[in-house]
C-alpha positions as MATLAB code, in Angstrom:
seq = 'XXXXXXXXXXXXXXXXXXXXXXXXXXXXXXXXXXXXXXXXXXXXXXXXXXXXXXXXXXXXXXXXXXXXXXXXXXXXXXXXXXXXXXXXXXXXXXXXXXXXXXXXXXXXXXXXXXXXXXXXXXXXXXXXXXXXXXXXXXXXXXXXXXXXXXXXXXXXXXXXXXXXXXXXXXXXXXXXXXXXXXXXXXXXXXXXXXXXXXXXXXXXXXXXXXXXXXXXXXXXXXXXXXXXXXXXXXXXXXXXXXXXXXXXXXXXXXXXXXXXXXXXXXXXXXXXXXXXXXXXXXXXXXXXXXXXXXXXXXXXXXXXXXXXXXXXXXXXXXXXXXXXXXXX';
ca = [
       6.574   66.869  136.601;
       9.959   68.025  136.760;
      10.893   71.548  137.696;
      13.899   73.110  136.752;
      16.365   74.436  139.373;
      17.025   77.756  139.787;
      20.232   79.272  137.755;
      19.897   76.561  135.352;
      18.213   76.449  131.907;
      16.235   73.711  131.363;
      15.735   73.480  127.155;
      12.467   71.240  127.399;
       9.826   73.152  127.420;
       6.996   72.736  130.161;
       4.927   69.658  130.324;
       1.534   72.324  129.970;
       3.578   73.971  126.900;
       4.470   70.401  125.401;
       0.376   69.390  126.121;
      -0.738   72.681  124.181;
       1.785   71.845  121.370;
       0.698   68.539  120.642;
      -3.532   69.860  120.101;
      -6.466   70.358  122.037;
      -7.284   66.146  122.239;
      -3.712   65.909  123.839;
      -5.233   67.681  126.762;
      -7.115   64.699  128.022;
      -3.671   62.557  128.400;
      -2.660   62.347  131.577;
       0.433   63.515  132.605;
       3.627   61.584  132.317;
       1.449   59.829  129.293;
       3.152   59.360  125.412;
       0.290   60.991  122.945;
      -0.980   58.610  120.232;
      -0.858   59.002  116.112;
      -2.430   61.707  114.419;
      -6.886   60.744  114.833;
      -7.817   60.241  111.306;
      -9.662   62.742  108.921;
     -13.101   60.381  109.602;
     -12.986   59.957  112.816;
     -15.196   62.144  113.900;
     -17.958   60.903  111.379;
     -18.012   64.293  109.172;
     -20.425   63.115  106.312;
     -24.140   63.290  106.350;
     -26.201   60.246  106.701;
     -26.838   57.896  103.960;
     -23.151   58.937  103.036;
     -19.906   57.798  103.377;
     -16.575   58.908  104.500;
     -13.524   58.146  102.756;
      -9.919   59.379  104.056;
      -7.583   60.580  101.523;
      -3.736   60.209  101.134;
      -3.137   64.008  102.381;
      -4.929   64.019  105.557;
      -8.618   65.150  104.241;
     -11.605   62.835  103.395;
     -14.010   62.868  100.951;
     -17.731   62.143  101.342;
     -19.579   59.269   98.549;
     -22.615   57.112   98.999;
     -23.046   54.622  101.154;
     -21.697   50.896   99.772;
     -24.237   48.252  100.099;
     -23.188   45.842  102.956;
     -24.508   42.365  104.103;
     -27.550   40.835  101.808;
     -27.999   44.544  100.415;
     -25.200   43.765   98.070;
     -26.418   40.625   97.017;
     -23.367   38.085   97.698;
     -25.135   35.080   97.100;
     -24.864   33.809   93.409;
     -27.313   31.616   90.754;
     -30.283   32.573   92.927;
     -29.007   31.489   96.313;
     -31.132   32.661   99.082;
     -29.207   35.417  101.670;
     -29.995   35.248  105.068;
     -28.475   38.397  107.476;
     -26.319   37.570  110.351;
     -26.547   39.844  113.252;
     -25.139   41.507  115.077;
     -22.590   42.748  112.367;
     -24.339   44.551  109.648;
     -22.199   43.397  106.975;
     -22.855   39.337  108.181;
     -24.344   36.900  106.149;
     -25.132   33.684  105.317;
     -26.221   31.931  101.473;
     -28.293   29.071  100.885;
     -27.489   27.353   98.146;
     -30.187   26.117   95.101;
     -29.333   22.667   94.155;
     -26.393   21.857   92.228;
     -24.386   24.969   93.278;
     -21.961   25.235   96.279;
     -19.765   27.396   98.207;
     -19.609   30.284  100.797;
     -21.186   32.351   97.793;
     -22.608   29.673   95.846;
     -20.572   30.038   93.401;
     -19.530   27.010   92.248;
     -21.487   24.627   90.235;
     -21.535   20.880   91.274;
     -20.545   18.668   88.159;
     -23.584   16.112   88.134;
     -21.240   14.561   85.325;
     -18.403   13.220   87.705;
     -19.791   10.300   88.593;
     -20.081    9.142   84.813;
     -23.672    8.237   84.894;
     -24.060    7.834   80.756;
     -23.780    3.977   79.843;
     -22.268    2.862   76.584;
     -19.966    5.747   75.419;
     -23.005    8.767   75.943;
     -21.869   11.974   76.162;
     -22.852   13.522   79.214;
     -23.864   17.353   79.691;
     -23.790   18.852   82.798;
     -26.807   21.287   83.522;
     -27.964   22.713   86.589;
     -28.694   20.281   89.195;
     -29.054   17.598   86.851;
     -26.919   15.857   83.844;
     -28.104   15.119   80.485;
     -27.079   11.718   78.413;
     -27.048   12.105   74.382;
     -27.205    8.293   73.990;
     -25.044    6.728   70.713;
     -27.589    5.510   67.949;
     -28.703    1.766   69.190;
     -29.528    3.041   72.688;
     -31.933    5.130   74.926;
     -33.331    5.557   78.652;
     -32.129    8.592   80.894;
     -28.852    7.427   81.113;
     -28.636    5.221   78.103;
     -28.971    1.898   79.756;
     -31.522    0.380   77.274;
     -30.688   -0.976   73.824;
     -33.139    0.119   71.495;
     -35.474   -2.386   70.053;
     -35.539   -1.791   66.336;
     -38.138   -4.361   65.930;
     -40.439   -2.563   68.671;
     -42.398   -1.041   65.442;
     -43.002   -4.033   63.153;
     -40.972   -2.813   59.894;
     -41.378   -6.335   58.407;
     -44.046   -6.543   56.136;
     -46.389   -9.729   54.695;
     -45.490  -11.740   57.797;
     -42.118  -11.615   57.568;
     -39.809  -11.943   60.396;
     -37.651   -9.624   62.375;
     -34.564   -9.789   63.997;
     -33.182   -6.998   66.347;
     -29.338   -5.737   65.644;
     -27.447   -3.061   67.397;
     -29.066    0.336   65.768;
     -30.350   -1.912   63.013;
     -32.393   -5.082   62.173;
     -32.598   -7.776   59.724;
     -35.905   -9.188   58.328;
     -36.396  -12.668   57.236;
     -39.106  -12.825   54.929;
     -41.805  -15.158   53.917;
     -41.692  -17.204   50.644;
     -42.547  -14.862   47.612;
     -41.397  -11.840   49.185;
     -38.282   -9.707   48.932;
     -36.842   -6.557   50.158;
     -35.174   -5.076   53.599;
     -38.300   -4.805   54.824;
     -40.033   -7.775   52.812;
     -42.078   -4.986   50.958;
     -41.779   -6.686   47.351;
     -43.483   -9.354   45.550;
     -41.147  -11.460   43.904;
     -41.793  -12.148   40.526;
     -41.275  -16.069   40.123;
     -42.421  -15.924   36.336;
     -38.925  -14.319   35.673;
     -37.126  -17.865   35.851;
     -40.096  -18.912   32.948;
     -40.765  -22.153   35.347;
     -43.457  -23.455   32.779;
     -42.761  -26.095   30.725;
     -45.209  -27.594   28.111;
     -46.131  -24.376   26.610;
     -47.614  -23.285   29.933;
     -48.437  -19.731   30.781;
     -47.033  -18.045   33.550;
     -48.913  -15.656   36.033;
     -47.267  -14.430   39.133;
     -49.246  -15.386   42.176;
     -47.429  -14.946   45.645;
     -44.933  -17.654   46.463;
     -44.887  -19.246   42.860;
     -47.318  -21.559   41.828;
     -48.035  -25.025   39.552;
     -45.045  -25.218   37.041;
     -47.616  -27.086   34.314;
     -44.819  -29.907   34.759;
     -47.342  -32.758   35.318;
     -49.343  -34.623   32.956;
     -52.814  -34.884   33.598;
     -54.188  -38.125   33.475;
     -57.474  -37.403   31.727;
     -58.370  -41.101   31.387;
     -57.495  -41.860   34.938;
     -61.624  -41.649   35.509;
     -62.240  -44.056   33.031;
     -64.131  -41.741   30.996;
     -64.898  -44.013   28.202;
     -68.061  -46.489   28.746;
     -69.087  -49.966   27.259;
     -65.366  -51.014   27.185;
     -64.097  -47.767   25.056;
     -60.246  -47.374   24.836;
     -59.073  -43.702   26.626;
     -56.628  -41.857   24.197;
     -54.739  -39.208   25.792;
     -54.359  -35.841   23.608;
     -51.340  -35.116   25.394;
     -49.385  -38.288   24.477;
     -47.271  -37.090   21.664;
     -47.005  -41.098   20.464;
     -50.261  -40.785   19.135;
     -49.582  -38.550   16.671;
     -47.589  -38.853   12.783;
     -47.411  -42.372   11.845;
     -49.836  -44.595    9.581;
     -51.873  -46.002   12.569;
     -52.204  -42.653   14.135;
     -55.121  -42.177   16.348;
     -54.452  -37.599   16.118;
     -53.651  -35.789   12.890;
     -51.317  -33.600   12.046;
     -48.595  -32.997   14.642;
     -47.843  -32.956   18.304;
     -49.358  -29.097   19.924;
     -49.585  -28.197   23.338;
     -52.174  -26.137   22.673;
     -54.212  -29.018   21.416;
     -53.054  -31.374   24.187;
     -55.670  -31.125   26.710;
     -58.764  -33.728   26.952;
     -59.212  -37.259   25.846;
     -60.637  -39.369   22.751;
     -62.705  -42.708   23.303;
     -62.009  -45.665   20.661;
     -65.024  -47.208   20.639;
     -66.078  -51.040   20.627;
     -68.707  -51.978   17.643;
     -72.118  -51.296   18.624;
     -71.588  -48.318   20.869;
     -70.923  -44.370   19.522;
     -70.610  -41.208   21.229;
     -67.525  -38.846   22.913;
     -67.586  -41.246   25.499;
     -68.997  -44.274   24.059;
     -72.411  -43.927   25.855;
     -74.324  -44.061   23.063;
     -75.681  -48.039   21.867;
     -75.710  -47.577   18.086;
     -79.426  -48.600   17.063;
     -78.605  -51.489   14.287;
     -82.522  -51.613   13.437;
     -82.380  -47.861   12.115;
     -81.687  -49.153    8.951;
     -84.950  -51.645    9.068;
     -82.575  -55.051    7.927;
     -85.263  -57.179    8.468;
     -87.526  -58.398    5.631;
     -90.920  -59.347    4.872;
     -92.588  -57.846    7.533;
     -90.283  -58.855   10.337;
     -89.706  -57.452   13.379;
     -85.888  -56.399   14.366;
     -84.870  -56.359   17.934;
     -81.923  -54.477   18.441;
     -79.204  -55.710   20.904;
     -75.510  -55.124   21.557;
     -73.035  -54.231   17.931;
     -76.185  -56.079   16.377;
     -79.738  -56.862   16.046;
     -82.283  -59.847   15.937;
     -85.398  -60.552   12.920;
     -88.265  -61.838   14.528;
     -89.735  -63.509   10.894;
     -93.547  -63.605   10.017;
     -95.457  -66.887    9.385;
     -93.832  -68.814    6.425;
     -90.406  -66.736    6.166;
     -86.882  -67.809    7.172;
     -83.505  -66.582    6.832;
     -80.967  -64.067    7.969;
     -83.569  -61.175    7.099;
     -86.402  -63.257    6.864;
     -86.227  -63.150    2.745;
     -86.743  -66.774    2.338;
     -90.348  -67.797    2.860;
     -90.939  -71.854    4.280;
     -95.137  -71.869    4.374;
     -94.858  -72.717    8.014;
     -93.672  -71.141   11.567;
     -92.444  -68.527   12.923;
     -88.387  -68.355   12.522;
     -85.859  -65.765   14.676;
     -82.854  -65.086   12.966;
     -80.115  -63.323   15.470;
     -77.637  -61.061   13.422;
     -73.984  -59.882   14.924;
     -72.046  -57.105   12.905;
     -69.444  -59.162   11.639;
     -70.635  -62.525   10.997;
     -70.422  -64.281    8.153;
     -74.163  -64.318    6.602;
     -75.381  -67.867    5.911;
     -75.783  -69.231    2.461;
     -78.696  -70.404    0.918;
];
């Protein structure tokens, strides 16, 4: 330290006057040493514990509670897990759930970015995962599959399906009608029956009553009978008409047998019995045979019905409807 001289003034004060100016911490300096700024108003830890001191603008402090540092003031976000880091108090370190990201984990990953949805889906991003919402026609997680309309059957009475994008088409069996084959066509509305037929709606139409039926195709009548058909409208008006009256459908069905001489009957089964009438005379007997009949005479009588007696013999006189009868 410098001393002044004698008979001169020196206007600095002493360097132990300066020291004592300047506070009691400036004591500690060393001599010859430049003193520091002003300590602050916290620096010598005023507050009580579990408090905390805050320095004001003019030079004083104020005491508050003590801010949360570290994992006490829960950094980590959408439920990351905070680890501490030592030494430092206010270290730490978050572990991210997935689907989040960042020092804080505060940013959520966008599953959507890669454009996982197929065929125009929207996709939604959620946490750690992405949802498609599929356009109508398709399906699967990210709306890969095309949706097979004809998976549940909607075809009905065997008809068959065809698969369309978000629709289908059915092709149905004769008979039936519809978009989904459900109804039974009614095939009477075209009145299809001709010949005064009556029409009944089965499934898939039915007989249209357009054929004849050939009722003497069996050959119904016996013994050489002639088969008329009811349903031949030649055979009726006319002089030589084998029907009366006129032409009817609804008198058309079934058959009439023209029979040969000798033989009666629907069908001309029956042999008509010529003896019935007992022609033969005088005690003869009469054989009956086909469309005629046959006089066995007794002794001593002749002739077509054994009227004419000859005194001798036995004669047979054979008789066919239709032949001229012998004279005398």
């Amino acid at each position: 330290m410098a001393l002044a001289r004698p008979g001169t003034w020196d206007p600095r004060p002493p360097a132990p006057l300066l020291l004592l100016l300047l506070g009691g911490s400036a004591l500690s300096l060393p001599v010859g040493t430049a003193p520091s700024d002003p300590p602050a108003a916290c620096a010598s830890d005023p507050c009580a514990p579990g408090t905390e001191c805050q320095a004001t603008e003019n030079g004083g402090y104020t005491c508050g509670p003590l801010e949360p540092r570290g994992c006490a003031s829960q950094p980590c976000h959408h439920g990351a897990l905070c680890v501490p880091q030592a030494p430092d108090p206010s270290g730490f370190r978050c572990y991210c759930v997935p689907g989040f990201q960042g020092p804080r984990c505060e940013l959520d990953i966008d599953e959507c970015a890669s454009r996982p949805c197929h065929h125009g889906a929207t996709c939604h991003n959620l946490a750690d995962r992405y949802e498609c919402h599929c356009p109508l026609g398709y399906a699967g997680v990210t709306c890969e599959a095309e949706v097979d309309e004809c998976a549940s059957a909607p075809c009905l009475h065997g008809g068959s399906c065809l698969d369309g994008l978000d629709s289908y088409r059915c092709v149905c069996a004769p008979g039936f009608g519809g978009a989904s084959c459900q109804l039974d066509l009614d095939e009477c509305q075209s009145q299809p029956c001709v010949h005064g037929g009556v029409c009944h709606d089965l499934v898939n139409g039915g007989e249209q009553c357009e054929v004849d039926e050939d009722e003497c195709a069996a050959g119904p009548c016996q013994h050489g009978g002639q088969c008329l058909q009811r349903s031949d409208p030649t055979l009726y008006g006319g002089i030589q008409a084998a029907f009366p009256g006129a032409f009817s459908f609804r008198h058309a069905a079934g058959f009439l047998c023209r029979c040969p001489l000798g033989f009666e009957g629907d069908d001309c089964s029956v042999d008509v019995d010529e003896c019935a009438s007992r022609p033969c005379l005088s005690g003869g007997l009469c054989q009956d045979l086909p469309n005629g009949f046959q006089c066995h005479c007794s002794d001593g009588y002749t002739g077509a019905w054994g009227a004419v007696g000859t005194g001798a013999g036995q004669g047979q006189i054979r008789w066919t409807w239709g032949e001229k009868i012998p004279s005398g």
